[in-house]
N, C-alpha and C positions, 0 to 999 in steps of 0.2 A: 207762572213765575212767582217768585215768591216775594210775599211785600216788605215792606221797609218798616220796623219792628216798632217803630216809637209810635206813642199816642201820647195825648195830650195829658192824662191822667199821673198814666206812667212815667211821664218826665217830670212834673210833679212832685209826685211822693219820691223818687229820686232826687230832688232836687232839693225838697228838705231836709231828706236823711242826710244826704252829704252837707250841706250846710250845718246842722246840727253836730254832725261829726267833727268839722272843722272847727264848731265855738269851743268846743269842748275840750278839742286839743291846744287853743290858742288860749282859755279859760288857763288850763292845766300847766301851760307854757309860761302863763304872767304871774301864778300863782308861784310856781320855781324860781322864778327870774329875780320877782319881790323877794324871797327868802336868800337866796344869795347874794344880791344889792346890798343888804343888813351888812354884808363880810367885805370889806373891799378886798381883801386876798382873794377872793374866789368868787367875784363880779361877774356877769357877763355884759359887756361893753354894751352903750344902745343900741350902735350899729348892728350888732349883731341880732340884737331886740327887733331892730326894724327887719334885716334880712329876713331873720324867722316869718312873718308877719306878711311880708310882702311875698314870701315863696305861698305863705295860704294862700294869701288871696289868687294868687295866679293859680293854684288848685280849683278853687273858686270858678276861677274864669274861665279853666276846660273843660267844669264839669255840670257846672250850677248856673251858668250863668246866660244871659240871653243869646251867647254865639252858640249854644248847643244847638240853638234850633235850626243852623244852618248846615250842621257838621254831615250830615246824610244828602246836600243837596249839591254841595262843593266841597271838591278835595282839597281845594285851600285851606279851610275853614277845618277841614279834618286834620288836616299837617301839624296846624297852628295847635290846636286841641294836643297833638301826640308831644311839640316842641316845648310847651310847656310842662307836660305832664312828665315828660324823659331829663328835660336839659335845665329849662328854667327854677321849675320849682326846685324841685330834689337840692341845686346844689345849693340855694338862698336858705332853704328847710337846714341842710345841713351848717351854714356857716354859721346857723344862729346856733349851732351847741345844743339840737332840742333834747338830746339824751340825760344831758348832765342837771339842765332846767326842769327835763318829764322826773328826774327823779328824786329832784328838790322838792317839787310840786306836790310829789304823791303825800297821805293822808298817810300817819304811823304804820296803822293795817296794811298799807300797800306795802311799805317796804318790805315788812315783819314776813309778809307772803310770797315777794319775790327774790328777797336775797338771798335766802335757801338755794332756789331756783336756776340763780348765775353762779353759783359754788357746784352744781352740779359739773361733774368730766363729760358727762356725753354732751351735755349742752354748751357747756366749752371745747369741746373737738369739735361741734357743727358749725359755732361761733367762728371759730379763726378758720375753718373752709369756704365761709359761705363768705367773708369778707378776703382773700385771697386776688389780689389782681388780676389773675389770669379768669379764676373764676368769675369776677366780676365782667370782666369785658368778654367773657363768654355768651353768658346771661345777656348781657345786653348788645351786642352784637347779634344773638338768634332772635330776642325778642325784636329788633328794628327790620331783621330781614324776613324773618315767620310771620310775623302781620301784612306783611307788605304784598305778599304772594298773594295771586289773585282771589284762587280759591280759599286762603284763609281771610281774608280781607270781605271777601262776598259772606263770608259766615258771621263775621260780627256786624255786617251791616244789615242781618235778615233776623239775629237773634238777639234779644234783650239780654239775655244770660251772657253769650258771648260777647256780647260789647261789654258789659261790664269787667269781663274776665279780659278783654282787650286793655280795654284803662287802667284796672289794676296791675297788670303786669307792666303795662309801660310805666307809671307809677311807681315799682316797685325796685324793677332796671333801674331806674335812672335814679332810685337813692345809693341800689347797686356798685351803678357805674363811680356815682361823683364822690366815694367812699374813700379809695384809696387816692384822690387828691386833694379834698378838700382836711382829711385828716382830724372829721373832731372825735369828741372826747364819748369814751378812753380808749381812744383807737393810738396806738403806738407802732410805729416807721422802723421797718425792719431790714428796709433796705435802702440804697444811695436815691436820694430825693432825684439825680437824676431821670431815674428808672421810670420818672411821672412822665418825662419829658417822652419818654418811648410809645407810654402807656398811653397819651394823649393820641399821639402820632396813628397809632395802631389804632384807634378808638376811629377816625375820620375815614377810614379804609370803607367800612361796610358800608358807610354814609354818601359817600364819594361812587361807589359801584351802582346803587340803590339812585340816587337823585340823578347822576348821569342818565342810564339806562332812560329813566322818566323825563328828561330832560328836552334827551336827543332822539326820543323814540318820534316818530312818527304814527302810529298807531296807538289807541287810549287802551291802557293797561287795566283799566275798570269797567267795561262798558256799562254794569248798574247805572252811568252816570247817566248815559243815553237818557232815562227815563224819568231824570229829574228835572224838574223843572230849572231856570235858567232865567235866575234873580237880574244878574250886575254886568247881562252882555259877553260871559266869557260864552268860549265851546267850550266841548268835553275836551280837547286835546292840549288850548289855551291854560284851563284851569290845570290841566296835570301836570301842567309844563310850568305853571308858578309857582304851584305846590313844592314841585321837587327844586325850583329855585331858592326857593323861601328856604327849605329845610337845609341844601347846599349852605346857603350864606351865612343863617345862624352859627350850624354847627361850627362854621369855619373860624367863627370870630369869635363865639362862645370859647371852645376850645383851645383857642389862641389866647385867648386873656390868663386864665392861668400859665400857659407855658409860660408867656414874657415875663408876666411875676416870677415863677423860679427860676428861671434863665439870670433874672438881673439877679438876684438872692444867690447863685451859683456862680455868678460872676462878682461881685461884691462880698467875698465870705466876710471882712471886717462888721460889717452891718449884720449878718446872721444869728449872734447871737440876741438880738432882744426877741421882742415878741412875733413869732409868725402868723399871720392875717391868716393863711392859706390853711393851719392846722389849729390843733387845742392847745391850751396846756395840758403840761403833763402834772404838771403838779395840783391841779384842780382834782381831788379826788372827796367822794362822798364820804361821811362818814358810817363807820363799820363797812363798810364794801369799798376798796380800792377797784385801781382798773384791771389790774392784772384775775383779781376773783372774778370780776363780769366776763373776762375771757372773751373780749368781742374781735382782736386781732389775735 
């Protein structure tokens, strides 16, 4: 049988290079933030400062941080790892606006290099497909039921390569998914804000299929588990069965939080004109590059 991939070394040097990676983007993030703060017309609020900030650190805490060491022993601990990495970060990463701050931030030469870059047609025909609703909750819909499967599931917990290629894509889903609700900058709403209200709905479906099954199964859906040892008193079929609770309940109430905010926003249009929490402005655009050039919707 084949063994369980991590070593103490290897968690390690992973564990700096992802911390490293996160100073750098939190560095590059305060560095934007401060140059826009200069402009109150084109502020990014603290809250938003803190949202950015607290989605790293729950990066952090999937990937870097002392629960890693248990994510190969319990599927709890594994859940916890994907709920953060899918649901939590992503949309906190996104409310902080880090697009509009990563490109405050950059150094003359950076822009000079990529503005070209977002002027490009094919890079803007990839742009407004790859951020497209339907394609979103594609992506992230295969990515929550493709991992899940036993035999892909037994693969990232045998391979180093593939567990990282595991976390990156949950990671990358769920900036994915939280794209076309959260709405930041210079993502621009091309259709009835209702349509999030669908979009949500539809989003719980895979979630709901996925955490049932493991819920109410009877027999453990991993048996790798068998061979772990058994920290905190659960069984294999206890732990499976909190797992998919956990992941149930999040989702549910994650998910739920923005609906009720457009719901009331939808039901209150007199209030709708100021500022919305839930998206960017539009009017925040960079100079020499608007949003329409980055073509990201």
């Amino acid at each position: 049988m084949l063994s369980i991939h991590h070593t103490a070394m290897g968690a390690d040097s992973a564990s700096s290079a992802i911390i490293l990676a996160l100073v750098l983007a939190s560095f590059l993030y305060l560095r934007g933030w401060h140059c826009l703060h200069e402009s109150p017309m084109n502020a990014i609020p603290g809250w938003r400062l803190a949202s950015f900030l607290l989605g790293m650190s729950l990066v952090w805490g999937a990937l870097a941080s002392p629960l890693v060491a248990y994510d190969h022993e319990l599927l709890t601990v594994h859940m916890i790892q994907h709920l953060l990495l899918m649901t939590f970060a992503p949309a906190l990463i996104l409310l902080g606006e880090p697009l509009l701050a990563f490109w405050h931030g950059l150094p003359r030469f950076g822009k000079v290099a990529l503005g070209p870059l977002f002027r490009v047609p094919l890079v803007q025909s990839f742009a407004r497909v790859l951020c497209l609703p339907s394609f979103c909750w594609i992506v992230s819909a295969l990515t929550l039921m493709g991992w899940h499967l036993p035999v892909v599931f037994a693969l990232g917990m045998h391979s180093e390569v593939w567990h990282s290629v595991e976390q990156a894509t949950f990671l990358g889903a769920g900036f994915l998914f939280w794209w076309p609700v959260v709405q930041a900058w210079p993502s621009v709403s091309r259709g009835p804000r209702w349509s999030t209200l669908l979009y949500l709905f539809l989003a719980t479906l895979p979630c709901d299929i996925l955490s049932g099954f493991l819920v109410f199964s009877d027999r453990v859906a991993y048996p790798l588990f068998f061979t772990m040892p058994r920290r905190f008193g659960f069984s294999v079929l206890q732990d499976q069965q909190c797992a998919a609770a956990l992941m149930w309940t999040c989702i549910t109430v994650v998910y739920l939080l923005p609906a009720a905010i457009i719901s009331v926003r939808l039901l209150a249009p007199q209030t709708s004109d100021g500022h919305d929490s839930m998206r960017s402005q539009p009017d925040r655009a960079v100079p020499r590059i608007d949003s329409q050039s980055l073509g990201v919707v």
